[in-house]
KOLKOL-107556 format. One line per 10 residues: number of its first residue (from 1); their letters; for each residue x, y, z of C-alpha. Coordinates in steps of 0.1 Angstrom, whole numbers, plus 5000, padded with zeros to 4 digits. Layout:
! residues N
NUM	A	X,Y,Z  ...
This chain:
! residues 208
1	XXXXXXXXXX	2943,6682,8798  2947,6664,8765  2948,6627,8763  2977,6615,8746  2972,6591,8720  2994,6559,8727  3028,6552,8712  3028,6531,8680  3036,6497,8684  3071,6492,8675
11	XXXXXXXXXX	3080,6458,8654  3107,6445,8659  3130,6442,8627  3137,6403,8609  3165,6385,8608  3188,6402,8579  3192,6381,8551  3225,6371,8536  3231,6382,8505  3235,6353,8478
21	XXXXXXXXXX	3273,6350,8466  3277,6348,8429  3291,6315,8416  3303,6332,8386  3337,6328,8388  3337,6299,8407  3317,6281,8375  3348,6297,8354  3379,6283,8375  3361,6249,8368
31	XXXXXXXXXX	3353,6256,8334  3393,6266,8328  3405,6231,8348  3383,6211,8328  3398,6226,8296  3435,6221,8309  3423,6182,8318  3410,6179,8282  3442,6189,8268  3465,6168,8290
41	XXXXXXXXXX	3446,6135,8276  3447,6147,8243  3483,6157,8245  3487,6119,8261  3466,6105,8239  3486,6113,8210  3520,6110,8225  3508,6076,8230  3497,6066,8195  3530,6081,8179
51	XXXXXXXXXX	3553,6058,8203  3528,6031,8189  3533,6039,8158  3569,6037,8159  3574,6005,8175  3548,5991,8148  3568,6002,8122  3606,5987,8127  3633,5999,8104  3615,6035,8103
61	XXXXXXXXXX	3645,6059,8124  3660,6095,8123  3657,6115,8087  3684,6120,8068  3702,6150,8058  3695,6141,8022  3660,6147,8024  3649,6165,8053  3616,6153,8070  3614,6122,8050
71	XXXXXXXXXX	3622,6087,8070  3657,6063,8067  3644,6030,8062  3672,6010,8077  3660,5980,8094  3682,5950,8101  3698,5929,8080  3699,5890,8078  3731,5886,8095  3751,5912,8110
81	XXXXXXXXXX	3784,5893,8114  3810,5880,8084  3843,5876,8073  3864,5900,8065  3863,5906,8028  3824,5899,8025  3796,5924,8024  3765,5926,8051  3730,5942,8033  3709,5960,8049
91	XXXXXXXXXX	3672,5959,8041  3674,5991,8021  3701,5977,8005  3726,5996,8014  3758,5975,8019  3787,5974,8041  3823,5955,8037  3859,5960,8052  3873,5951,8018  3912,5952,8035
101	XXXXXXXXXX	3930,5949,8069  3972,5954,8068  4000,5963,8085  4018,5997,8081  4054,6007,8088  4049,6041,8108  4075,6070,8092  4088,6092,8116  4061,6114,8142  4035,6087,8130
111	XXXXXXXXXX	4011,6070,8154  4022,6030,8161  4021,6002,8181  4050,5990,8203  4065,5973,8169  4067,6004,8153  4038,5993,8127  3998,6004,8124  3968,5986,8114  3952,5999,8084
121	XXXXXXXXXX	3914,5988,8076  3899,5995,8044  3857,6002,8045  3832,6001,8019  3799,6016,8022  3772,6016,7992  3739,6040,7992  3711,6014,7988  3686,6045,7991  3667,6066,7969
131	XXXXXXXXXX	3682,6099,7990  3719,6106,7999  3732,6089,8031  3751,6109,8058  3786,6093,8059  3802,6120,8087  3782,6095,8117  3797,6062,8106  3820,6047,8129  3847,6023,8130
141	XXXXXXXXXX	3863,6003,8161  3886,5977,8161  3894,5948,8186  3921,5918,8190  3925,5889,8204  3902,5862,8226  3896,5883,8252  3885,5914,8225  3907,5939,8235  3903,5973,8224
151	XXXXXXXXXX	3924,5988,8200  3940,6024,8204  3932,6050,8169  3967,6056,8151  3959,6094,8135  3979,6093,8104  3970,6123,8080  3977,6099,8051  3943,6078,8058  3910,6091,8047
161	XXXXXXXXXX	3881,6085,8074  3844,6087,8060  3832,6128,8059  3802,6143,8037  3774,6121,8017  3769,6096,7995  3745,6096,7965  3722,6072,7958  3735,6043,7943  3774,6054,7948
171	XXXXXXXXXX	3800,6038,7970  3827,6053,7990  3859,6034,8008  3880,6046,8039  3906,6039,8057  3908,6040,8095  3943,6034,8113  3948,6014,8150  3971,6005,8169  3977,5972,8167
181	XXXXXXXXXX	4007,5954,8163  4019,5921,8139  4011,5891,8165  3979,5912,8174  3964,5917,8139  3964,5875,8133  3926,5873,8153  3907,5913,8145  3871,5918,8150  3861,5948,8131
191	XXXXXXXXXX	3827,5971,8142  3815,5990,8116  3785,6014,8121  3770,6031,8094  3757,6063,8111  3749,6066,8146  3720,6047,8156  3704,6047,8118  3716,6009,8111  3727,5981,8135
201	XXXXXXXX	3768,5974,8139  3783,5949,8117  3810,5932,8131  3836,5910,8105  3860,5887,8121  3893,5874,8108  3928,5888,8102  3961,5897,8091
């Protein structure tokens, strides 16, 4: 009988290696997030320096219709308060005066004040810029008495309220109506604002 030769040793098999993940995209999420990060301070960065620049630069506001893109200088000017019949400047010399304040009898279906009359104020405005200014914002309110009360609009068709622009160097009055009566119209404080937010109020005090 044949001798059988003996069975091969049999190894046992290593521990199975993992297989090494690729950081590929794991490098390229970060890679992205930095980028965003980057952009946020830039965006920041200049936000900031613009505000900076603004406040830096007082008197520089909204542009005009005028000249589109190109800045209002406005700017405050010495004194925003006076009489009634004098003229504030403004730094760009653009000038403001309620040249008249009087009493109206109201004809028949016009607005009035409980003595049948209406307040009439007269208001000068003169383009101290080199572009046209935008007349259509200006605004005109009109208190009485010590304890400043306000005074209702009177609407009357015949009274002309500032509309459209003004060129350089050109004036242009209007006339805004309020109910106020007689008695009332003896102590007036007059706001005037030349566009909304491009100048600051000016206020003229005195009466009928």
């Amino acid at each position: 009988m044949s001798q059988q030769p003996p069975p091969a040793a049999y190894a046992a098999p290593g521990p199975i290696q993992p297989k090494k993940k690729s950081r590929v995209g794991l490098w390229i999420v970060l890679g992205i997030v930095a980028l965003v990060f980057i952009a946020i301070i830039a965006s920041c960065a200049a936000l900031m320096k613009g505000i900076g620049s603004a406040l830096s630069e007082p008197g520089i506001t909204s542009t005009s219709s005028g000249s589109p893109g190109s800045p209002r200088k406005s700017g405050g000017p010495v004194d925003t308060t006076a009489k009634i019949g004098s003229v504030v400047t403004y730094q760009d010399g653009t000038t403001i005066s309620v040249t008249k304040v009087e009493m109206r009898e109201a004809k028949k279906y016009e607005d009035a004040a409980s003595d049948g009359r209406y307040l009439v104020v007269s208001v000068k405005i003169t383009n101290g810029q080199d572009q046209n200014f935008d007349a259509d914002l200006s605004s005109v309110d009109v208190s009485y008495g010590k304890d400043g009360n306000q005074a209702e609009r009177a609407y009357i068709n015949r009274l002309a309220e500032f509309s459209g622009e003004i060129a350089p160097g050109k004036s242009r009055t209007a006339q805004y109506g309020f109910k106020v009566t007689k008695k009332q119209a003896a102590d007036l404080q007059v706001s005037v604002e030349p566009g909304f937010l491009d100048y600051p109020t000016a206020i003229f005090t005195g009466g009928v």
